[in-house]
Legacy VTK file of the C-alpha trace (Angstrom):
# vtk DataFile Version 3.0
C-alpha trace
ASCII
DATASET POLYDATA
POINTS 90 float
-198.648 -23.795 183.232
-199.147 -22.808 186.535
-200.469 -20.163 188.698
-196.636 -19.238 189.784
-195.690 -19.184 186.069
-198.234 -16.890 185.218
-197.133 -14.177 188.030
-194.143 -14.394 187.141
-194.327 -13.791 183.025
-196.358 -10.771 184.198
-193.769 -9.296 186.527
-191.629 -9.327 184.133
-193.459 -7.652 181.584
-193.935 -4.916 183.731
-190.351 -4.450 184.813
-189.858 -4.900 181.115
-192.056 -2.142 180.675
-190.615 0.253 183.531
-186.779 -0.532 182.179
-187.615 0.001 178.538
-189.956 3.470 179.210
-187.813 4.640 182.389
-185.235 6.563 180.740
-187.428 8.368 178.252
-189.616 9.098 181.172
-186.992 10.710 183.449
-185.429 13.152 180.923
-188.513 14.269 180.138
-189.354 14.635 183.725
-186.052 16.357 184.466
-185.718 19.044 181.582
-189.655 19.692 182.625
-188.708 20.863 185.887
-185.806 22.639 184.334
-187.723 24.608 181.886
-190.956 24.908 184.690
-187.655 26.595 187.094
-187.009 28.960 183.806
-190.266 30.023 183.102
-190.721 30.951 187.204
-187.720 32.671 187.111
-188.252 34.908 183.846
-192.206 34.892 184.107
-192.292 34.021 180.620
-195.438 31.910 180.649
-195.318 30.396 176.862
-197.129 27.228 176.629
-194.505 25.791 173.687
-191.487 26.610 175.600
-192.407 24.004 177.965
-193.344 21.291 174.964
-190.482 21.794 172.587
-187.457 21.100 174.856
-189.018 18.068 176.415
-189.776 16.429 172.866
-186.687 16.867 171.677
-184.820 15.675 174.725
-187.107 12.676 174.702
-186.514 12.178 170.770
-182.754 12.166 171.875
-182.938 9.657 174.354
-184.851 7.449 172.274
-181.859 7.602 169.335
-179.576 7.437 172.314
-180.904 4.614 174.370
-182.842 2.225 171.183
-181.271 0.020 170.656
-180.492 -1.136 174.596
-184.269 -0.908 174.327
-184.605 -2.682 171.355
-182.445 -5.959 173.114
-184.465 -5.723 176.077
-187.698 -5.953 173.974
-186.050 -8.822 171.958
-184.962 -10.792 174.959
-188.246 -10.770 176.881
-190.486 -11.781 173.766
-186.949 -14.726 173.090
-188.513 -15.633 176.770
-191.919 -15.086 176.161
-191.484 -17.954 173.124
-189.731 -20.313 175.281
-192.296 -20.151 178.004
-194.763 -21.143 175.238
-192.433 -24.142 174.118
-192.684 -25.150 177.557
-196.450 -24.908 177.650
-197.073 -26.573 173.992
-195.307 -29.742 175.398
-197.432 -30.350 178.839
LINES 1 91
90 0 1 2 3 4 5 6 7 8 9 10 11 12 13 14 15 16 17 18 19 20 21 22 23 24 25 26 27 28 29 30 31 32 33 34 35 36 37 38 39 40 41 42 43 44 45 46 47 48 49 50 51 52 53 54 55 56 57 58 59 60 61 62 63 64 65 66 67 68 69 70 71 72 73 74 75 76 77 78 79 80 81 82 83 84 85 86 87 88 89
């Protein structure tokens, strides 16, 4: 194992990472803003208003969008164990 080898299993952990959290990430970004516009535009300044939407949005996505996550996960650590075959027989 290699220098080369090792930059590149932790790349792709972290685009592993960014693909598996991204989509959770931006609808909770997006219906922030949203609710952040509503609040400006009808003053109401209620601290769960804000919290609610975006956990259940987020819960959604996760039902929605698990199991692509789920075979991402899967295929990275199938990779992760065939890197380490590789490595057990140098």
């Amino acid at each position: 194992m290699n220098d080369v080898m090792v930059v590149s299993i932790i790349r792709q952990g972290l685009t592993t990472v960014l693909k598996v959290a991204g989509p959770m990430l931006g609808v909770g970004m997006i219906i922030g803003l949203l609710v952040s516009v509503f609040q400006a535009t009808t003053q109401i300044q209620e601290q769960t208003l804000s919290f609610i939407p975006k956990i259940l949005a987020i819960f959604f996505t996760l039902i929605l969008c698990g199991p692509w996550m789920l075979r991402v996960l899967v295929d990275f650590t199938t990779e992760l164990f065939s890197y380490l075959i590789q490595v057990s027989r140098w």
